[in-house]
N, C-alpha and C positions, 0 to 999 in steps of 0.2 A: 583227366576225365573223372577218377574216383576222388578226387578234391572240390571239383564242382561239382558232383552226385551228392557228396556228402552235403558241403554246404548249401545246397536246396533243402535237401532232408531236415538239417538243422533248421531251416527258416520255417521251412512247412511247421515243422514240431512246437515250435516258438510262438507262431500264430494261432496254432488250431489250441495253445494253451491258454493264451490271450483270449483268443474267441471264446473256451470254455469257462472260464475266469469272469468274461462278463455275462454270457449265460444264467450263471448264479446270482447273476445280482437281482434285485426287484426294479420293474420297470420306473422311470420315476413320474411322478404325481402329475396328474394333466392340472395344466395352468386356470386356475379359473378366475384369473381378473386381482384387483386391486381390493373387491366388497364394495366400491362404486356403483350406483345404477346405471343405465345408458335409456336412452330414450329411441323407441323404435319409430321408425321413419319412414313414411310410404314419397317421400318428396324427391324431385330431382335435383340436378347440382343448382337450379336457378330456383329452389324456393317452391316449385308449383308441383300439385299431388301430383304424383304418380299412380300411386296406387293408397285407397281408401284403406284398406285392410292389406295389410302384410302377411304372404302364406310362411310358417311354417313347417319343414318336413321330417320325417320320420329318422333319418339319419343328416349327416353331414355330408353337401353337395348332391343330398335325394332330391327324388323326384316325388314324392309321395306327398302330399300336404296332408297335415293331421289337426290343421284347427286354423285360423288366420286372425291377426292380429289388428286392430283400431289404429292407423297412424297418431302417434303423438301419444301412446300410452308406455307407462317405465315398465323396464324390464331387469333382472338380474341373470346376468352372464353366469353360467354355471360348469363351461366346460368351453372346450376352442380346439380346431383341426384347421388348423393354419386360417384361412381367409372363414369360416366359418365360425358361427357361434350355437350350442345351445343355450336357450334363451329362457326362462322361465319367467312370467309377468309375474308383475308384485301389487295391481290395480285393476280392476275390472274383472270379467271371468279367466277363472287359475287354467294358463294354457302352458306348455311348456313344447320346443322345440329347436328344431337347429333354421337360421336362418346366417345368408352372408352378410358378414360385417359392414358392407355399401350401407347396408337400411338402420345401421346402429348408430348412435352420436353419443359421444361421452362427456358430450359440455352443452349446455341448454341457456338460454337466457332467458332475462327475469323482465316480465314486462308486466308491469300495473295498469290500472285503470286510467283513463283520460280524466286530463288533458295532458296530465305529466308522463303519465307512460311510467312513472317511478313504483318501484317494488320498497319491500324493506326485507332483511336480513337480520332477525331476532326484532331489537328494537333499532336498528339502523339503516336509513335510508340509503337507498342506492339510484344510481339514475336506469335509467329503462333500457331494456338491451343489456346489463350487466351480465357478466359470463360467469357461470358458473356449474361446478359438479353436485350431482345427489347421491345423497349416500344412505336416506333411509326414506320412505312415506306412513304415515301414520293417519288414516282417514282424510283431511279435505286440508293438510299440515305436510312440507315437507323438509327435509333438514338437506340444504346443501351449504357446500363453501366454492366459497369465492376464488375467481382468481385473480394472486396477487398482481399488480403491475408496479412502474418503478417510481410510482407515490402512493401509494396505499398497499396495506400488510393485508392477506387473504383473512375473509370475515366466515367463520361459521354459527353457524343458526338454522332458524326454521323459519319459511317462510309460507305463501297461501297456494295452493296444490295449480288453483287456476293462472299463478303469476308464471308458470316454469312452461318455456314456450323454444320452438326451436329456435325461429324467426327472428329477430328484433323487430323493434317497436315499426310498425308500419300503419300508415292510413291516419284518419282522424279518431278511430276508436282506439288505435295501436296495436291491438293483437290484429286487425286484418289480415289477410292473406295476399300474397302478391295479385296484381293486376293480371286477369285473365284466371284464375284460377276460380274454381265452384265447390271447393272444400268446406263442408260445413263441421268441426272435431264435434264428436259425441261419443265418449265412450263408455259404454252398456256398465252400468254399475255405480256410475258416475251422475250425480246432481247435477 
């Protein structure tokens, strides 16, 4: 009985040093993304709005909305609490807040003007629909890279703010919106 007294005591003592051990440590650094942008998303799983303006709220998993967001405008991840993100735009009016990662996309495609639907990537053309990440915007210019596939090495560059589209190429104009949808993108700040 004093052999199993003891060796609890021992284990308790063992632990509660462990536990103080990590106590002292500094918590470590919240994850804030790759420096990628993400593109916020008012859309459902089949393409069509959802929602025009996206709420952001005061904390992570709030209820409080503190600004709402344009679908289809870039954002920069700035912080994350599991399924959630705060978010801070990098275009239109500087709004910052925590929103779930459902409404965030972190790959956009590049859709040009008709009839081809084709974008370019610096001086390189790409076809329409091409997938790709953003990593910085710079007025009505944005710089993304490509993703590679298993015949072409990933391109980066900069291409035109209006070609970087969630959607692929749709309709006879190509940037349309799917059928049945009344989503007109305008976002305040934006030519």
């Amino acid at each position: 009985m004093i052999g199993r007294f003891a060796g609890t005591t021992a284990s308790l003592l063992l632990a509660g040093a462990l536990l103080t051990g990590c106590a002292g440590q500094e918590a470590p650094e919240k994850d804030t993304g790759d420096g990628r942008l993400a593109l916020l998303s008012g859309r459902d799983d089949h393409g069509l709005v959802q929602l025009d303006q996206v709420p952001l709220y005061d904390v992570a998993h709030g209820t409080h909305v503190v600004g709402k967001v344009h679908d289809g405008t870039l954002v920069r991840v700035v912080e994350r609490d599991r399924m959630a993100m705060r978010v801070t735009t990098v275009e239109g009016p500087s709004l910052s807040g925590w929103v779930d990662d459902f409404y965030l996309r972190g790959q956009v495609r590049l859709v040009g003007a008709a009839p081809t639907c084709a974008s370019t990537i610096g001086e390189t053309a790409v076809e329409g629909g091409h997938i790709a990440i953003v990593h910085e915007v710079k007025g009505d210019r944005v710089l993304v890279e490509s993703m590679p596939s298993e015949t072409a090495a990933p391109l980066r560059g900069w291409v035109a703010r209006d070609d970087v589209q969630e959607l692929p190429p749709q309709g006879p104009k190509c940037g349309e919106n799917p059928p049945g949808s009344k989503h007109k993108h305008n976002i305040p700040g934006q030519p």
